[in-house]
C-alpha positions, 0 to 999 in steps of 0.5 A: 500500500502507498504512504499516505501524505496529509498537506496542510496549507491554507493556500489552494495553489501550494497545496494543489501543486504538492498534491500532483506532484506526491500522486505522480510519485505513487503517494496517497495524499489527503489535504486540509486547509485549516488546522483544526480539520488537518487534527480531524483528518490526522485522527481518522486517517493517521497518516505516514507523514505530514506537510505543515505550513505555519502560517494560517488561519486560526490554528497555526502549523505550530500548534497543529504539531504540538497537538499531534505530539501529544496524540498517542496514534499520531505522536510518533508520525514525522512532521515536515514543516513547509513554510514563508518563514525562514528566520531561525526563531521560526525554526526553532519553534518548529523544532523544539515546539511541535518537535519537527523532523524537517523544515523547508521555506518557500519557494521550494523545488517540488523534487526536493520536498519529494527527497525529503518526504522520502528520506523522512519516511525511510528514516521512520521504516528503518528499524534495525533489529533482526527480531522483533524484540530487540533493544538497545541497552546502555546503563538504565535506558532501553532503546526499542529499535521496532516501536521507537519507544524508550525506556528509563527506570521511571517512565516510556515514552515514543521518541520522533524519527529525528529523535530515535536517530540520535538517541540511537547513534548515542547509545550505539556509541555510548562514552563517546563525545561528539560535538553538534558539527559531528551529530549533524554530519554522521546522524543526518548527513549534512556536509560539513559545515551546513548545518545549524548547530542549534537544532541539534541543541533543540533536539537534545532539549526535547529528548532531554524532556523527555527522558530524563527524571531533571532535565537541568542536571542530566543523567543519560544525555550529557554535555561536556564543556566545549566538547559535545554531548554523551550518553555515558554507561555510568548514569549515576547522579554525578 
């Protein structure tokens, strides 16, 4: 069966011009114009992926996400934003807000939007266990390769695709530091230097929120001074 894409973007064109290119690459598209009926359509059709804009009437794009963040069926779902609005500030709200896996401004190349709408849903498919119960254990963490989910002494939560990569790639490598430069090129693969260190900031914020028992003194995601970020074997207050 074809991924299922819902775009949602208060302008009839944009919209329309996403949808024709997503069904001539075999996609099953659904389309809302406001944000509160994409929160309909989301809950009854639960989608692969997600097309946001920002700007629109009513609910914006922002708290559409944070709305399916905090809806189980759809928490997990990766979101791309698609927006007018290219300053910093506006993507880091996306990313640390509504916890956005990508984000692309307008105008845009309708075949790279199809790249990324791609590689997102390949990031979310690509589950590493060989058996169906395999997890990744580091100290107190239990990373589930097949739901996403991650496990600490007191809680479980489901981590986004974006979030379950580097939670992953940390815990794979557990005592190692890496430096934000180093996450954004061997996570996600930027070239050197093309990245936005800060988004990687945002995204150990929101794991960081997630998983840890105080957020402000970190246990299982550390930061080294000047150095990089560490998932250590010892978890241990220090």
């Amino acid at each position: 069966m074809s991924e299922l894409i819902l775009i949602v973007d208060d302008d009839h064109a944009v919209a329309e011009a996403i949808e024709r290119s997503l069904r001539r690459s075999d996609f099953e598209v659904s389309v809302a114009h406001r944000g509160a009926d994409a929160l309909s359509i989301a809950r009854e059709q639960v989608p692969d992926l997600v097309i946001l804009d920002i700007m629109m009437p009513g609910m914006d794009g922002i708290e559409v996400g944070r709305r399916m963040r905090e809806i189980p069926q759809l928490a997990g779902l990766p979101i791309l934003f698609l927006t007018g609005r290219g300053e910093i500030a506006d993507k880091i709200a996306a990313y640390q807000q509504a916890q956005a896996d990508d984000y692309l401004t307008k105008p845009f190349d309708v075949r790279e939007l199809e790249l990324r709408v791609k590689a997102l849903l390949r990031r979310a498919k690509q589950v590493a266990p060989v058996e169906p119960d395999e997890k990744l254990r580091v100290g107190q963490l239990v990373l589930d390769l097949r739901t996403f989910e991650i496990n600490t002494p007191d809680r479980t939560v489901l981590l986004t695709p974006v979030e379950f990569e580097l939670m992953h790639f940390l815990m794979a490598h557990a005592d190692h530091v890496f430096s934000a430069d180093q996450l954004l090129q061997q996570v996600w693969g930027y070239p050197a230097g093309t990245g936005m260190p800060d988004l990687v900031r945002v995204h150990i914020k929101n794991l960081r929120d997630k998983i840890e028992p105080d957020p402000r003194t970190p246990l299982y995601v550390r930061n080294l001074l000047r150095r990089g970020y560490i998932v250590p074997v010892d978890q241990a207050k220090s």
